[in-house]
Steps between C-alpha positions, in 0.01 A plus 500: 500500500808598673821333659317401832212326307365127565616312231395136467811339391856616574644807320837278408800675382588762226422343181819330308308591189529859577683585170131406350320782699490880583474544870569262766312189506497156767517151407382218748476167320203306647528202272787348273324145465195405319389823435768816538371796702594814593404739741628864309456843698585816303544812705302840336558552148716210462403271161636215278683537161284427255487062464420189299444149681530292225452170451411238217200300719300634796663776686442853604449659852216621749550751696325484838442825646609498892525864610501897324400603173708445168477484127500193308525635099503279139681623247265679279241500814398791706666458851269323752472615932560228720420484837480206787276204343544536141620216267695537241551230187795581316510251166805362390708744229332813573744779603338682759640708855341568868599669805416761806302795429666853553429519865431173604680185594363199321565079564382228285569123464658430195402133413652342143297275325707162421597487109713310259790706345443841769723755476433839633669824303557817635392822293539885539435656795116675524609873454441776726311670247236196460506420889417885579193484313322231707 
């Protein structure tokens, strides 16, 4: 995947959650009623800090692979591929990362569950040593 690919939705702009990630990711929010969605593109490399969604009823995320390969890792949990098609369920209050592969860009929708009492908490970022062993 490359910067002249066919993306299905939009790239947006450079994420305002950057602080949150290494590398340069995109934001396009598809959805802010009902049921918020996001449309996040992370150029090669690029990854997500370590994160919690919390909440006290329902919640979580599912990440709907659009384009590229990624990682989607639980702590504790080997580190899983991603490529276009795959689902992932991510329960409420389980830390967990995911992002591009080394040499590949990678695009998923990021869909959050609706809960009572969410909150989502930001953790370290996923270290250069653990990335570089995927």
């Amino acid at each position: 995947m490359n910067e002249e690919q066919s993306e299905i939705f939009p790239r947006g702009e450079a994420n305002p959650y950057g602080q949150y990630f290494v590398g340069q990711s995109y934001l396009n929010m598809l959805s802010t009623e009902q049921v918020t969605i996001g449309n996040v593109t992370f150029e090669p490399g690029c990854r997500n800090n370590w994160h919690i969604h919390h909440a006290e009823k329902g919640g979580g995320q599912i990440l709907l692979v659009t384009a590229g390969r990624g990682w989607y890792q639980e702590w504790g949990e080997p580190a899983r591929a991603l490529a276009a098609g795959d689902v992932v369920n991510i329960p409420a209050n389980v830390k967990h990362w995911h992002g591009a592969a080394k040499d590949s860009w990678f695009s998923h929708l990021a869909v959050e569950v609706p809960a009572t009492g969410a909150s989502n908490e930001w953790c370290e970022p996923v270290s250069d040593e653990e990335y570089g062993r995927l």
